[in-house]
C-alpha positions in Angstrom: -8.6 -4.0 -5.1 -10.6 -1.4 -3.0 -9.6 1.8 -2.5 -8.4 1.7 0.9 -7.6 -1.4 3.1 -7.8 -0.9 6.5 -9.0 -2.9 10.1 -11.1 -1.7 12.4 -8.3 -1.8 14.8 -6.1 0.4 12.7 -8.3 3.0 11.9 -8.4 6.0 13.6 -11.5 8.1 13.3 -9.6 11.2 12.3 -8.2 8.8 9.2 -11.7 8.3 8.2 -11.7 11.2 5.3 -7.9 10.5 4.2 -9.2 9.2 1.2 -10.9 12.2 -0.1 -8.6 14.8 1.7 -5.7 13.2 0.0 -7.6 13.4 -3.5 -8.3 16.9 -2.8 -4.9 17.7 -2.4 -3.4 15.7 -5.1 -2.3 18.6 -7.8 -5.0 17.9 -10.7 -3.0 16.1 -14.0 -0.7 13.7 -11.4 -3.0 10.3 -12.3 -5.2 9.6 -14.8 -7.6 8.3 -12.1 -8.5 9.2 -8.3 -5.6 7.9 -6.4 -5.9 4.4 -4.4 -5.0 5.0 -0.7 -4.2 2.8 1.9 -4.1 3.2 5.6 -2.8 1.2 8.3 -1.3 2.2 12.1 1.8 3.3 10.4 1.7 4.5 7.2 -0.6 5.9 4.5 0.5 4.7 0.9 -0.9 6.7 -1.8 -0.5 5.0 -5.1 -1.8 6.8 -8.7 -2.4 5.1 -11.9 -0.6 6.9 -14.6 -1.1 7.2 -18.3 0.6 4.6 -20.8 3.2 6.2 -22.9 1.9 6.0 -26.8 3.9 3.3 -28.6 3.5 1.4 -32.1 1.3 -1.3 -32.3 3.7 -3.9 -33.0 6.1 -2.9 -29.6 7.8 -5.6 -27.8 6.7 -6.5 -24.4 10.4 -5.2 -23.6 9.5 -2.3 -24.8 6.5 -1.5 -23.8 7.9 -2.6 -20.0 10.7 -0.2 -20.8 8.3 2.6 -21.6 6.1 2.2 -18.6 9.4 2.2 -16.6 10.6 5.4 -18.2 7.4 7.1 -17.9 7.3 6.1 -13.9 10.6 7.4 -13.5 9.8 10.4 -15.0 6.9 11.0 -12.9 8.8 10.2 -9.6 11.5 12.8 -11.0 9.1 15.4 -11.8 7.2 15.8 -8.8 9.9 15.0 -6.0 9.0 18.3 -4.2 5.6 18.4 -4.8 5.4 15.2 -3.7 7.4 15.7 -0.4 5.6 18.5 0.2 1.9 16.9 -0.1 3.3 13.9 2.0 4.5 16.3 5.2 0.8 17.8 5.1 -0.5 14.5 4.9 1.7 13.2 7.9 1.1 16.5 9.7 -2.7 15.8 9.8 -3.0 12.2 9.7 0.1 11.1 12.2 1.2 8.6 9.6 4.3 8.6 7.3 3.2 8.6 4.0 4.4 6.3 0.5 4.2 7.0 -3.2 3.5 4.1 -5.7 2.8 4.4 -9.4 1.3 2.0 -11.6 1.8 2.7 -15.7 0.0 -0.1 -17.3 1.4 -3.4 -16.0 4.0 -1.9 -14.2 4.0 -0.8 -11.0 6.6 1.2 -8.0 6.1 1.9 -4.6 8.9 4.5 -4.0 10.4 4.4 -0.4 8.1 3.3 2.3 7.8 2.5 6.1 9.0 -1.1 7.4 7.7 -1.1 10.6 9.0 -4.0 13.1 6.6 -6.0 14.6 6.9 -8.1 17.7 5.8 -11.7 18.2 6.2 -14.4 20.5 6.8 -17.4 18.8 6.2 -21.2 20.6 9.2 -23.3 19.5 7.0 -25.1 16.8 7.0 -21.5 14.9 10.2 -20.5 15.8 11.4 -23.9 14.4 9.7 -23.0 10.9 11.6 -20.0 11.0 14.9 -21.1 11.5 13.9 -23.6 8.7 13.6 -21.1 6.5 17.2 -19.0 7.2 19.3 -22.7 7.4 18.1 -23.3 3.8 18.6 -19.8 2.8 15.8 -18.9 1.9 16.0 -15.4 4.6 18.8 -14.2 6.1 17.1 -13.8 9.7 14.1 -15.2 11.9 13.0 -11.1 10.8 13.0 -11.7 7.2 11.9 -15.3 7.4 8.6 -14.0 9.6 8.2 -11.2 6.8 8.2 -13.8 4.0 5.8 -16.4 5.7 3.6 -13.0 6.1 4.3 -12.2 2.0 3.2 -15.8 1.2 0.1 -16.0 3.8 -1.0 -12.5 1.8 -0.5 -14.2 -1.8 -2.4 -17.0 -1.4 -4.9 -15.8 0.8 -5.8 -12.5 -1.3 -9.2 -13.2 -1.9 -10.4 -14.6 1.7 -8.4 -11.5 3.3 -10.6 -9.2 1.1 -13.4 -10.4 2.3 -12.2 -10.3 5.8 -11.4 -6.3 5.2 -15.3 -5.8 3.7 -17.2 -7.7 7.0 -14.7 -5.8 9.0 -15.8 -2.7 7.4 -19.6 -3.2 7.8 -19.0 -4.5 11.5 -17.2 -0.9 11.5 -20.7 0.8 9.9 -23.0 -1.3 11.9 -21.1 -0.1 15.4 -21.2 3.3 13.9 -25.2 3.2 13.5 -25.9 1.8 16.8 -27.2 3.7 20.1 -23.8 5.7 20.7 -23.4 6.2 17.0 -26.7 8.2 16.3 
């Protein structure tokens, strides 16, 4: 995964140095690597990589999951303030509310974050799929069944939307070097 996932249409210039800012600010010792950050309209999630707690050789998976569990929770206890306070400076200069998420080996936790409605018109065809989807119970709402078509699109399409991201990004560059961007 890159480092930061965003459209040409949802950056804003004054996002472009978030990424670096947001390391800068990070107190030193948090992550055992640069944080990942990812911006969109809305919201900026920062996620960090922790280190794996030290365990025996011969650990369960259990256990090990367990471990990684405790050692996120942990984290997300320790640096609540901190934390809150690095994510109001963030919002304060970037207009965006801001997530956590830790990853400790395999496991991974994006603390509270934004869900931002979206509207759509649907054709009846669509809308028809939808209501599909909450008669057999698989969402409770045309809302949630929309947010899990979205989910499922983004699973299976994780590779092709990557690449979508990187030519957006160099369509981004190019504009950026032309006549006005000199």
């Amino acid at each position: 995964m890159s480092p930061r996932h965003t459209s040409p249409h949802a950056r804003s210039e004054s996002a472009a140095d978030a990424t670096g800012w947001i390391t800068g600010v990070t107190p030193d010792g948090w992550f055992s690597e640069p944080p990942q950050v990812v911006i969109d309209r809305d919201e900026i999630t920062i996620w960090g990589r922790l280190p794996e707690p030290q365990l025996a050789a011969d650990v369960t998976d259990a256990d090990r999951t367990a471990a990684q569990a405790g050692r996120i929770l942990r984290f997300r206890e320790d640096t609540r303030d901190d934390r809150i306070r690095v994510a109001r400076q963030v919002e304060h200069r970037y207009q965006r509310k801001v997530s956590w998420g830790v990853r400790c080996g395999a496991t991974e936790q994006l603390f509270s974050h934004l869900a931002a409605p979206v509207m759509t018109r649907l054709r009846q065809p669509e809308r028809q799929i939808l209501d599909t989807l909450v008669d057999a119970g698989v969402a409770r709402s045309r809302s949630e069944a929309l947010a899990w078509c979205v989910r499922l699109v983004g699973r299976h399409t994780d590779d092709w939307l990557t690449q979508l991201r990187q030519a957006m990004t160099t369509v981004d560059d190019l504009r950026r070097q032309g006549p006005d961007g000199v």
